[in-house]
ZAPATOR-878593 format. One line per field, with one value per residue: x, y, z of N, C-alpha, C, CB in turn. Coordinates in Angstrom, 3 decimals. Glycine has a CB too. Layout:
% residues N
npx c(X,...)
npy c(Y,...)
npz c(Z,...)
capx c(X,...)
capy c(Y,...)
capz c(Z,...)
cpx c(X,...)
cpy c(Y,...)
cpz c(Z,...)
cbpx c(X,...)
cbpy c(Y,...)
cbpz c(Z,...)
END
This chain:
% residues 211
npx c(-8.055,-6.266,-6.371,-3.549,-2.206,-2.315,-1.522,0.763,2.013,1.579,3.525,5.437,7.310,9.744,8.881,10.004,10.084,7.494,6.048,3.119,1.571,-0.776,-2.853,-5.393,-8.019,-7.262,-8.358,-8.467,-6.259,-3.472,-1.345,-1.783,-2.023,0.826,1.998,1.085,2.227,4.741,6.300,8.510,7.457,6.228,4.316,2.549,0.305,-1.663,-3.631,-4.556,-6.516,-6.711,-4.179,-3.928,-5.850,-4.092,-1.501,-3.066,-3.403,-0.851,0.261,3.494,4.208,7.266,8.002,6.341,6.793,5.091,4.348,3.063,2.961,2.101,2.738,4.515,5.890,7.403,8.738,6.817,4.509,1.037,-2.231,-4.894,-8.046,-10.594,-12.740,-15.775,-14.126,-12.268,-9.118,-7.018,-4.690,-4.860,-4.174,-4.569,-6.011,-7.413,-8.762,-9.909,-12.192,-13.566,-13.936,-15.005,-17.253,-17.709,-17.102,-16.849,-14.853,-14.808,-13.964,-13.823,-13.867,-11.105,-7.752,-4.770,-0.952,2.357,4.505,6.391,9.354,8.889,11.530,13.511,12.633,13.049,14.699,16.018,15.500,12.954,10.387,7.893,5.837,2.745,0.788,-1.799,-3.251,-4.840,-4.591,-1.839,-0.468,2.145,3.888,4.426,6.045,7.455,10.259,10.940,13.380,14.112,14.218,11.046,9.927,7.152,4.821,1.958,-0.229,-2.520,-4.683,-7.196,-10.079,-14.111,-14.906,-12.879,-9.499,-6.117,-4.050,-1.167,-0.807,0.950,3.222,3.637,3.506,5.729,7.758,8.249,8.401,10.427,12.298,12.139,9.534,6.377,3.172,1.408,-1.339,-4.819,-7.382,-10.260,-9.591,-6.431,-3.511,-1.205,2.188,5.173,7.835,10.525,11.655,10.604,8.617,5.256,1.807,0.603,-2.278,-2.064,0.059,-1.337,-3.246,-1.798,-0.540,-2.704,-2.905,-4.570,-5.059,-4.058,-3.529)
npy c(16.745,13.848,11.409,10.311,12.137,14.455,13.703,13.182,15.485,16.793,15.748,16.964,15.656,15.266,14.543,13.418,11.418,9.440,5.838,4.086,1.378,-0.371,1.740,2.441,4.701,7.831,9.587,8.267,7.611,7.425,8.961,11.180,13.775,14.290,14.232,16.760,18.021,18.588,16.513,13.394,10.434,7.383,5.242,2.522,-0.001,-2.382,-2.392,-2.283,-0.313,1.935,2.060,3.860,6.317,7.166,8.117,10.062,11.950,12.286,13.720,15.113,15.524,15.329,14.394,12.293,8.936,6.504,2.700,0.218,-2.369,-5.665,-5.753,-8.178,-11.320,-12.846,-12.746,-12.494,-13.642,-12.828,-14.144,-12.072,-11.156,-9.154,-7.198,-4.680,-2.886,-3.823,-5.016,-8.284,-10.567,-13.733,-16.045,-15.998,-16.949,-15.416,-12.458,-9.099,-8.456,-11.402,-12.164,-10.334,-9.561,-11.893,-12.224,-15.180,-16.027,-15.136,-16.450,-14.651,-12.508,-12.173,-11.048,-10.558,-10.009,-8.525,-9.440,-8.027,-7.489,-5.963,-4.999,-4.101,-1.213,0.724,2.618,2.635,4.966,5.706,7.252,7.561,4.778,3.279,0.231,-1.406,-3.867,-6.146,-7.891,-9.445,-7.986,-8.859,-9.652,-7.832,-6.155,-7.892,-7.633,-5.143,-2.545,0.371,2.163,3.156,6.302,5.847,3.776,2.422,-0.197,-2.221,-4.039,-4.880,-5.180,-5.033,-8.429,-9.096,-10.185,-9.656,-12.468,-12.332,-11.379,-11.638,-12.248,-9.543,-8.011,-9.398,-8.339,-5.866,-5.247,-6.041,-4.536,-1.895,-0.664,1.102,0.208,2.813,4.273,3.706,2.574,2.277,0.412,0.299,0.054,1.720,2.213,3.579,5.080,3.472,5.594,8.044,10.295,10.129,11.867,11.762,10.734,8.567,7.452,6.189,4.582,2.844,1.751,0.387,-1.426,-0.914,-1.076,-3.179,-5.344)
npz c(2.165,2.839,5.706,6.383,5.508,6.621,9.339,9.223,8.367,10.523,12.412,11.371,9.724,7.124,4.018,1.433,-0.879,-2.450,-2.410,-3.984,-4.070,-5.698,-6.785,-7.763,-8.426,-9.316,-7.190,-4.865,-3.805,-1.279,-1.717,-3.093,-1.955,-1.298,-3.398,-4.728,-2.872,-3.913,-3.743,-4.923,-6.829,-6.503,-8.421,-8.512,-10.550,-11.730,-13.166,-16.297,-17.562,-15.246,-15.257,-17.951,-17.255,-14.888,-16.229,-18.096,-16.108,-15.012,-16.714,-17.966,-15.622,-14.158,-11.888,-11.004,-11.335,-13.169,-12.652,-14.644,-13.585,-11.525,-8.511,-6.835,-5.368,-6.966,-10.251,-13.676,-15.976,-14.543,-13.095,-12.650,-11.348,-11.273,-9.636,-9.151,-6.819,-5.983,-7.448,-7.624,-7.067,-8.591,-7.383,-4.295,-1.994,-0.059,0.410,0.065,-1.478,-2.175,0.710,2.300,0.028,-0.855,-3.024,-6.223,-8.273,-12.161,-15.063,-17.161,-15.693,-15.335,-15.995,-17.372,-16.106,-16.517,-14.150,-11.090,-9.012,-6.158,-5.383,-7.227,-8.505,-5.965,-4.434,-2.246,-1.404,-0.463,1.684,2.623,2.149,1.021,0.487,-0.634,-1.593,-1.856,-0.314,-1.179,0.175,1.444,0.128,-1.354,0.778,1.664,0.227,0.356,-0.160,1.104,4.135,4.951,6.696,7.134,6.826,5.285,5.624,3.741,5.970,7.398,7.364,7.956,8.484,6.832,7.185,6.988,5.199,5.754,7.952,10.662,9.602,8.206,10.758,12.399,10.573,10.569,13.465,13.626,12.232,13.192,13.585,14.831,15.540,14.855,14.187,13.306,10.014,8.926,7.184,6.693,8.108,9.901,9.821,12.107,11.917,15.301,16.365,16.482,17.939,18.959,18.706,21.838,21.960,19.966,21.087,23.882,22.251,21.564,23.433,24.841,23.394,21.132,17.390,16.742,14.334)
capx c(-6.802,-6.583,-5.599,-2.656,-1.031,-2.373,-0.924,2.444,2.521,1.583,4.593,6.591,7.816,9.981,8.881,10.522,9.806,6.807,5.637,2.328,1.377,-2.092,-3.351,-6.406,-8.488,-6.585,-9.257,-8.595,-4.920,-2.981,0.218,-1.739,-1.888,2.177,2.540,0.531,3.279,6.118,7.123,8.605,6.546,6.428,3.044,2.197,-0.781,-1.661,-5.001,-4.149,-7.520,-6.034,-2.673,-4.165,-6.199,-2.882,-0.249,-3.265,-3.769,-0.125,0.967,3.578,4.562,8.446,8.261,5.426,6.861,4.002,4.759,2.411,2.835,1.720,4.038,4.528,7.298,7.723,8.359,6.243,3.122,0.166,-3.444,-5.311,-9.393,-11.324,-14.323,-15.458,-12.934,-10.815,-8.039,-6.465,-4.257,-5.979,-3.928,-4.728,-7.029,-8.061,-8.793,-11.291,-13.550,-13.749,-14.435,-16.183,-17.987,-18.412,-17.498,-17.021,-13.960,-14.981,-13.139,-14.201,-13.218,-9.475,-6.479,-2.986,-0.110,3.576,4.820,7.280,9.503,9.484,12.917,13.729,12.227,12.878,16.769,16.120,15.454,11.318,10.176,6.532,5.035,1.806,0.786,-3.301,-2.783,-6.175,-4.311,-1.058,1.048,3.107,4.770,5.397,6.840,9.238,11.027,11.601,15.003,14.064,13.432,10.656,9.482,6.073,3.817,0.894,-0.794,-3.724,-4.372,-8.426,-12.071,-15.213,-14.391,-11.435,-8.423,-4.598,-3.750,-0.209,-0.627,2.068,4.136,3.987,3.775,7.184,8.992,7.868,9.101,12.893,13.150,12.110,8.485,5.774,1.836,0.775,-3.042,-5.335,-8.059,-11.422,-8.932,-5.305,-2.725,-0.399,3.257,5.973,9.971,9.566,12.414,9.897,7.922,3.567,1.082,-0.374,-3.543,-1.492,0.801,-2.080,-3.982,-0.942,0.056,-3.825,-3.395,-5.429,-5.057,-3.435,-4.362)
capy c(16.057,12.477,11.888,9.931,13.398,15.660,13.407,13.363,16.985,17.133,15.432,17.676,14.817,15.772,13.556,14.074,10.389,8.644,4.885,3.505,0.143,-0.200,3.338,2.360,5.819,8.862,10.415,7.263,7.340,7.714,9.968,12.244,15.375,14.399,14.752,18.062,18.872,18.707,15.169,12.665,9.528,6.234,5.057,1.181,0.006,-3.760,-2.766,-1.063,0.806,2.571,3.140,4.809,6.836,7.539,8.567,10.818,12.458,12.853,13.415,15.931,15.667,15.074,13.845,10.993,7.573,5.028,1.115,-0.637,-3.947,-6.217,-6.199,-9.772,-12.305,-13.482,-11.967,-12.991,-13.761,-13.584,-13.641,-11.117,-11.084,-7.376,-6.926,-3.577,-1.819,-5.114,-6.203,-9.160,-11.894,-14.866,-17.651,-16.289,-17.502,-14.812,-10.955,-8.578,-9.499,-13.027,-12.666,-9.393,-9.356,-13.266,-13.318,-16.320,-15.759,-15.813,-16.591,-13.264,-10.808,-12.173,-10.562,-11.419,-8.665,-8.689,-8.902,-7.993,-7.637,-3.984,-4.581,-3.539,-0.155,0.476,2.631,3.141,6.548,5.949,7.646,6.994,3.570,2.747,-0.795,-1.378,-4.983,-6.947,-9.787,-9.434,-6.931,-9.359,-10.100,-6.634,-5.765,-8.441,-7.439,-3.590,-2.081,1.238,1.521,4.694,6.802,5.607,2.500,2.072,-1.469,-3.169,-5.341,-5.570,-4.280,-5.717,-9.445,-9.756,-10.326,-10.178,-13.576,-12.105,-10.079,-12.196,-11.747,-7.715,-7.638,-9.435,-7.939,-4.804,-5.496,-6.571,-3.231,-0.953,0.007,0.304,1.070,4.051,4.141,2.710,3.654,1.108,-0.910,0.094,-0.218,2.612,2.155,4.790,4.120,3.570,6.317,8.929,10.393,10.249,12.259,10.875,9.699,7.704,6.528,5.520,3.400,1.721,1.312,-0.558,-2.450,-0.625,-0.821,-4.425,-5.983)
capz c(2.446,3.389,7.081,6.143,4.926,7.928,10.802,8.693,8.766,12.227,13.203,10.830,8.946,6.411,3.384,-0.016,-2.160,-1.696,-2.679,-3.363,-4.530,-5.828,-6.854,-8.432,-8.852,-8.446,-6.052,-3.448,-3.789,0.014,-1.534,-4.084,-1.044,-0.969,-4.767,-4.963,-2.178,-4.829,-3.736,-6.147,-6.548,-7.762,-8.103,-9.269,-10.741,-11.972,-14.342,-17.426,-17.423,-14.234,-15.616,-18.505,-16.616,-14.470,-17.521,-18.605,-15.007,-14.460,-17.857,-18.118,-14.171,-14.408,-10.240,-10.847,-12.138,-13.399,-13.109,-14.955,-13.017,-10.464,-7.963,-6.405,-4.804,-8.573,-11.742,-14.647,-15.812,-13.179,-13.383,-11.799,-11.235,-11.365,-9.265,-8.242,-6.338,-6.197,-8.350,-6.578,-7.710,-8.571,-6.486,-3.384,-1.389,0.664,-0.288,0.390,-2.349,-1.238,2.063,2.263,-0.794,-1.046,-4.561,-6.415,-9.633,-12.871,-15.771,-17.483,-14.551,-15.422,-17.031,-16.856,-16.383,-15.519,-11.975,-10.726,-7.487,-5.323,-5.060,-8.798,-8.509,-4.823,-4.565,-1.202,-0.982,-0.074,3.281,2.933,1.422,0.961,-0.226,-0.819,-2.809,-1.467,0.365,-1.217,1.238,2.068,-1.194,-1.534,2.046,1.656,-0.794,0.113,0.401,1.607,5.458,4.931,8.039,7.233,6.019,5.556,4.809,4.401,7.104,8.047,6.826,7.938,8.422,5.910,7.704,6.123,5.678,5.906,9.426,11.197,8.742,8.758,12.079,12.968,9.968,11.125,14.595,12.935,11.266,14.156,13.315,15.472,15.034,14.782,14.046,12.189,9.514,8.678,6.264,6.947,9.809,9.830,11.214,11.820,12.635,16.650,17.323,16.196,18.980,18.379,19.883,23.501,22.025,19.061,22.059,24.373,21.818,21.056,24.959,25.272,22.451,20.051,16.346,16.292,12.758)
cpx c(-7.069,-5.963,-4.234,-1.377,-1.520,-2.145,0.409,2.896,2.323,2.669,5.972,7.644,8.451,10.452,9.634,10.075,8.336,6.177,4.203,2.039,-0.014,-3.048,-5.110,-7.228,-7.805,-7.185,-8.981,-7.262,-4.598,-1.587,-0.419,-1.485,-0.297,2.424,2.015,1.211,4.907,6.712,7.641,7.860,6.694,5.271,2.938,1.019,-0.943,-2.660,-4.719,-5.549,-7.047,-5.149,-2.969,-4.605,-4.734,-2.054,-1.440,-3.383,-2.458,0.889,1.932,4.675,6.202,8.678,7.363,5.726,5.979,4.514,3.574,2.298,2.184,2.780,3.451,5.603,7.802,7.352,7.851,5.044,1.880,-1.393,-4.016,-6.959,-9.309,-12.704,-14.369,-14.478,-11.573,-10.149,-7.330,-6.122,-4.949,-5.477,-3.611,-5.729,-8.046,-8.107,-10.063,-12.866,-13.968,-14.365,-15.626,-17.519,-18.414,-18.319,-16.550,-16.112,-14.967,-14.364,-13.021,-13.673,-11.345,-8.894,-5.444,-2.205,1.499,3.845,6.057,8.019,9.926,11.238,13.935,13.391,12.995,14.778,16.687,16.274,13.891,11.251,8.649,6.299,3.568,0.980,-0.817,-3.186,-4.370,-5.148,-2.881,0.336,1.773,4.197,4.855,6.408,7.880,10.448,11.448,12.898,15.050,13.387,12.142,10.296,8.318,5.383,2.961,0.467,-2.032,-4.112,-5.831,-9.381,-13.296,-15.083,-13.309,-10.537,-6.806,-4.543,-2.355,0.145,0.348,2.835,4.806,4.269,5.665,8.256,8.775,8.665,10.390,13.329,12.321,11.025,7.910,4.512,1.345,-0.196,-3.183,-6.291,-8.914,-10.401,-7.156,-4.678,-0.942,0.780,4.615,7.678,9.689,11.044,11.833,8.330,6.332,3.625,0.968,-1.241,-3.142,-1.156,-0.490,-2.793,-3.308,-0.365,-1.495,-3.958,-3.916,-4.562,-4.084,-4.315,-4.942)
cpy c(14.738,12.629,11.241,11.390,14.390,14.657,13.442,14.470,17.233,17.221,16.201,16.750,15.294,14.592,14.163,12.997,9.218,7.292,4.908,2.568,-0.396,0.800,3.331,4.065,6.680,9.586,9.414,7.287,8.225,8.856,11.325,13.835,15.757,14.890,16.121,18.663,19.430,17.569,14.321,11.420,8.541,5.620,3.325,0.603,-1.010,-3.025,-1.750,-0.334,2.132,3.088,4.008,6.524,8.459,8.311,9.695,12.160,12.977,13.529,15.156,16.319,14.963,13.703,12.814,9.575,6.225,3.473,0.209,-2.222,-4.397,-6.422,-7.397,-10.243,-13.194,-13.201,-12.944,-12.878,-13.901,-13.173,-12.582,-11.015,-9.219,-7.325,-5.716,-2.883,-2.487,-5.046,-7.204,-10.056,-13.037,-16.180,-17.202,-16.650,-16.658,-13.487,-10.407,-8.908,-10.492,-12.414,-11.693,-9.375,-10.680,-13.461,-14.297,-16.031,-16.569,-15.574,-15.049,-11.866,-11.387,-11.637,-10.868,-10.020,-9.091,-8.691,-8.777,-7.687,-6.314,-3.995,-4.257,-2.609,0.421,0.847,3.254,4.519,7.054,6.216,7.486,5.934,3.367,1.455,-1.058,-2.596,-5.867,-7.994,-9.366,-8.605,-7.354,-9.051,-9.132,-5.987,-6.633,-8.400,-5.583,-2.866,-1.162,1.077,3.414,5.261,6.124,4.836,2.150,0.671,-2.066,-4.024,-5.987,-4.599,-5.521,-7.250,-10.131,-9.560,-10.835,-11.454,-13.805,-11.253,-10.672,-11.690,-10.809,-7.836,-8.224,-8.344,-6.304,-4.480,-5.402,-5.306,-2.114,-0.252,-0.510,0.756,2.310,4.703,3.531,3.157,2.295,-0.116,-0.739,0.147,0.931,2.517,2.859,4.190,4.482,4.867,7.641,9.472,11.166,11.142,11.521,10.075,8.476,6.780,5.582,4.954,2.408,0.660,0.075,-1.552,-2.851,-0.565,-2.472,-5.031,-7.095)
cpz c(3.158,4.889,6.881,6.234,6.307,8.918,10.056,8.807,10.227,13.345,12.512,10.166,7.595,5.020,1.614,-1.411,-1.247,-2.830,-2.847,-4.229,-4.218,-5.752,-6.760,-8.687,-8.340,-7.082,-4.412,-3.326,-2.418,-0.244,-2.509,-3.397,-1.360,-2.211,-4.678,-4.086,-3.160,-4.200,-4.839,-5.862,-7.379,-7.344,-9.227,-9.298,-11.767,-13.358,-15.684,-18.171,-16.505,-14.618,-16.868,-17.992,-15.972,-15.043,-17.871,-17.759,-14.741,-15.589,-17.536,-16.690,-14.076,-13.084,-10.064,-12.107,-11.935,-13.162,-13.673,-14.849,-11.651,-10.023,-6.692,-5.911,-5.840,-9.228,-12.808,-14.478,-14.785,-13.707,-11.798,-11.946,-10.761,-10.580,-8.396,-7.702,-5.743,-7.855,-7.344,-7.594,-7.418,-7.831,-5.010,-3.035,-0.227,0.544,-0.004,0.090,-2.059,-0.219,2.389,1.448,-1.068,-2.637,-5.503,-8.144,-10.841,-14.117,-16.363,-16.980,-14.607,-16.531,-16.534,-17.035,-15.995,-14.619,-12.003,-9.167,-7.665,-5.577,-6.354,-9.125,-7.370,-5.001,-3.242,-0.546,-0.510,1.292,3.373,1.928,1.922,-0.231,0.378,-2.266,-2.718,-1.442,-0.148,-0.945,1.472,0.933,-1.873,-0.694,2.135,1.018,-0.711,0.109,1.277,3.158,5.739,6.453,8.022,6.373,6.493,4.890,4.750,5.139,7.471,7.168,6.837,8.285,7.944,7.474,6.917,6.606,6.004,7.646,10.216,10.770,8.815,9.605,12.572,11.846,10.276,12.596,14.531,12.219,11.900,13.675,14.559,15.506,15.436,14.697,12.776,11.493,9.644,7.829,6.501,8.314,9.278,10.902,10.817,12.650,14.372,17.455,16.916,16.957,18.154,19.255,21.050,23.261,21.305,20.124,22.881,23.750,21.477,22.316,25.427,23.974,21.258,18.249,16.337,14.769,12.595)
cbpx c(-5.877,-5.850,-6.362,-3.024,-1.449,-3.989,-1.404,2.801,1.697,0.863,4.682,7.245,6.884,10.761,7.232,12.501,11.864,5.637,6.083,1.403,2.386,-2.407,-2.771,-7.214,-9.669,-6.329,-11.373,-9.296,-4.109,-2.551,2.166,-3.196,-2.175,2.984,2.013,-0.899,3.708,7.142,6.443,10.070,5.347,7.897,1.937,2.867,-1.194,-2.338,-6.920,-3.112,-8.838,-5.680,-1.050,-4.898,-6.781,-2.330,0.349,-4.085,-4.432,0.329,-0.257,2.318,3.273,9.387,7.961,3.661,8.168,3.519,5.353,2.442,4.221,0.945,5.041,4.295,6.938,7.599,9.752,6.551,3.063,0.607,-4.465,-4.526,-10.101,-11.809,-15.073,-15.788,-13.550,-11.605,-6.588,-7.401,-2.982,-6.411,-2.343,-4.409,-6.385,-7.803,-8.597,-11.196,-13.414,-12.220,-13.213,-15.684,-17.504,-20.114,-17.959,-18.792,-12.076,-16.004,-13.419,-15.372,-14.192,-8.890,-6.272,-2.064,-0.737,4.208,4.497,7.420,10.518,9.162,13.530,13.290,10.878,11.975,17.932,16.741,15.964,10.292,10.712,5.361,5.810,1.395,2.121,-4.062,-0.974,-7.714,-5.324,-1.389,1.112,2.845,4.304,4.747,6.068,9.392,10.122,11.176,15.963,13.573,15.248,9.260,9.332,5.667,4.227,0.164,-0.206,-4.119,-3.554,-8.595,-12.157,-15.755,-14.942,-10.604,-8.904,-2.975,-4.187,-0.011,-2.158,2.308,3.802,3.092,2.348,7.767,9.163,6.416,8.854,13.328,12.971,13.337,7.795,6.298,0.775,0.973,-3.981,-5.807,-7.667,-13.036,-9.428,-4.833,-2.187,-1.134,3.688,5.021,12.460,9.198,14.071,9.860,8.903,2.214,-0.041,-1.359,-4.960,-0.327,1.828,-2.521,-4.750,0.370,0.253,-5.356,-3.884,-6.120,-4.576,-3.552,-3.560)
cbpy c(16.942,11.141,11.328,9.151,14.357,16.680,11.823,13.119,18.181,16.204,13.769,18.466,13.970,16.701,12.946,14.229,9.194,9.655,4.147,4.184,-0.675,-0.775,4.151,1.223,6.019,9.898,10.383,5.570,7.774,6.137,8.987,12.152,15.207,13.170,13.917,18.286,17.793,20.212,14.334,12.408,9.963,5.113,6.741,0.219,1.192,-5.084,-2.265,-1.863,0.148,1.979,2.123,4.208,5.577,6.729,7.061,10.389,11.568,12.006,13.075,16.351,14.761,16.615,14.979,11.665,7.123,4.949,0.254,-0.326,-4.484,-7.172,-4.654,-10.688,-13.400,-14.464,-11.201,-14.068,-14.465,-12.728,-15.145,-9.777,-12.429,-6.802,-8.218,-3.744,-0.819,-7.205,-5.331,-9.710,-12.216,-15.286,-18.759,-15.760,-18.602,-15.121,-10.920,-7.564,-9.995,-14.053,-12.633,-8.338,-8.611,-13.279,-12.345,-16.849,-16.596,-15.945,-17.740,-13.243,-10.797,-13.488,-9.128,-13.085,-7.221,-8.297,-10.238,-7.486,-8.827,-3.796,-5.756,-4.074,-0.134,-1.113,3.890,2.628,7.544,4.654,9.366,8.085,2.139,3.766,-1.903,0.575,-6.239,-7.088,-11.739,-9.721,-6.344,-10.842,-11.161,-5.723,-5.800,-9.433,-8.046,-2.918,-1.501,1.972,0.999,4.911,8.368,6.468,1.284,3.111,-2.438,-3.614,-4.702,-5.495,-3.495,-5.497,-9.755,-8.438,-11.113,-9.330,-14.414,-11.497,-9.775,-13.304,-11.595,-6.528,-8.486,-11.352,-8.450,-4.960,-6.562,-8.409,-3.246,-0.179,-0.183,0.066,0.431,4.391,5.645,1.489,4.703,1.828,-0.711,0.752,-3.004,3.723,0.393,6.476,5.659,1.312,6.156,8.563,11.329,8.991,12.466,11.781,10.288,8.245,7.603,5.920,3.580,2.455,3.273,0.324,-2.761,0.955,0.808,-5.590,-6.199)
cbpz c(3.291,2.424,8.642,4.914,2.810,8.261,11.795,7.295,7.955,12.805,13.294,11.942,8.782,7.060,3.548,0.070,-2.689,-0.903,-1.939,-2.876,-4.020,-5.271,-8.582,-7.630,-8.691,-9.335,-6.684,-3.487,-5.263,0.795,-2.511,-4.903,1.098,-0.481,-6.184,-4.861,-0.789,-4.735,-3.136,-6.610,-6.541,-7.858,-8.587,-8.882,-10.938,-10.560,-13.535,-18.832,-16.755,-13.327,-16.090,-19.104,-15.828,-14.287,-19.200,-19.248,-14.027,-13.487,-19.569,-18.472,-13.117,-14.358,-8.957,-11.059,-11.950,-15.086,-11.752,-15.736,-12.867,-10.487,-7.280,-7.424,-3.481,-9.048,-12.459,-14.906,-16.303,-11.223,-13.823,-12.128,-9.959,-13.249,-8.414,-7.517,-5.077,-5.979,-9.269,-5.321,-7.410,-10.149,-7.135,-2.920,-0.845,1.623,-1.942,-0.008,-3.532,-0.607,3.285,1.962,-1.731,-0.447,-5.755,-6.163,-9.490,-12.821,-16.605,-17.202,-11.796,-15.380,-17.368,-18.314,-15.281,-15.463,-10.360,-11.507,-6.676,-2.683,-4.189,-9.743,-8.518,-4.314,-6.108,-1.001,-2.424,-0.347,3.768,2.888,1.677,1.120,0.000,-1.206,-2.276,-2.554,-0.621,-1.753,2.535,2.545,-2.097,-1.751,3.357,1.567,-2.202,0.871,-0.611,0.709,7.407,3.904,8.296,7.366,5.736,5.289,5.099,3.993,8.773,9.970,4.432,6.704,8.210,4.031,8.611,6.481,4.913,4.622,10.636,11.152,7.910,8.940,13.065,12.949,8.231,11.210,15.046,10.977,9.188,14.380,11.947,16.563,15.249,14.327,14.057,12.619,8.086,7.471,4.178,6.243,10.253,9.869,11.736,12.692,11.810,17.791,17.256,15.037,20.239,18.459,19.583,24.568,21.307,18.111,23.270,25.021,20.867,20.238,26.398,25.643,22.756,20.588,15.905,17.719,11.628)
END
């Protein structure tokens, strides 16, 4: 079980629909414990290697809806670069790959897909989100409707740094979240009228897990 899903149960969270945006292999995916709970799910996924994969993995599963898009802050055409355990849109400027991995786009590792905006899926009935975009969390978090108990985002690993972490962080602030822990690459934050453990509380009271 991922820890995502055993501190959710911990707190007796009672999740029923869960988000995630950027699946890539089912085995790494942050909601699959929730689906194998009998959750409903809406799972989105830019590379259509992946979403095959996906449709063949969930085939059959009434409670798991595929999106085969890039979701973005504008619908249409977008390119998208592939390296390793990246997909990342190609007009940012800053993403794991880049910075971590140092590498250098090349025409080849691109494909183009639809984008589209969260907020066209998104009927406000999500209680957990999880968004894993390489760099582009923002331009999915702004656009959400639903206010879930719990989101998780990418925010840091190794030297990368969201070039969006402001961003989160205030709109996060404006819609009553507040961090909750953190993993090597995400930043986990829960509605702030929902009482943590002690240790959650005291890393959050020193400061810990800022993005």
């Amino acid at each position: 079980m991922k820890k995502l899903y055993k501190k959710v149960n911990q707190l007796g969270l009672e999740i029923k629909t869960v988000a995630e945006v950027g699946v890539w292999h089912i085995e790494t995916s942050n909601v699959l414990d929730f689906i194998n709970a009998g959750c409903r799910a809406q799972l989105f996924e830019a590379d259509p290697n992946i979403v095959a994969e996906l449709n063949e993995y969930f085939k059959g599963n009434r409670s798991v809806e595929i999106y085969p898009y890039a979701i973005y802050d504008k619908p249409g055409k977008i390119g998208l670069y592939r390296f390793r355990a990246s997909t990342f849109v190609a007009e940012l400027e800053k993403s794991p790959a880049l910075i971590n991995d140092k590498y250098h786009p090349k025409n080849d590792d691109m494909f183009y897909v639809e984008a589209r905006l969260f907020s066209e899926f998104d009927d406000g009935k999500i209680d957990l989100l999880s968004i894993d975009v390489e760099g582009a969390e923002w331009q999915v978090l702004k656009h959400v409707k639903s206010r879930p108990l719990v989101i998780s985002v990418e925010t840091h690993g190794f030297r990368y740094r969201n070039p969006f972490r402001r961003e989160i962080s205030k709109w996060m602030k404006e819609n009553n979240y507040k961090k909750w822990y953190r993993t090597e690459s995400d930043t986990v934050y829960i509605k702030d009228n929902i009482k943590t453990g002690i240790y959650d509380r005291l890393l959050s009271a020193l400061g810990k897990g800022n993005p």
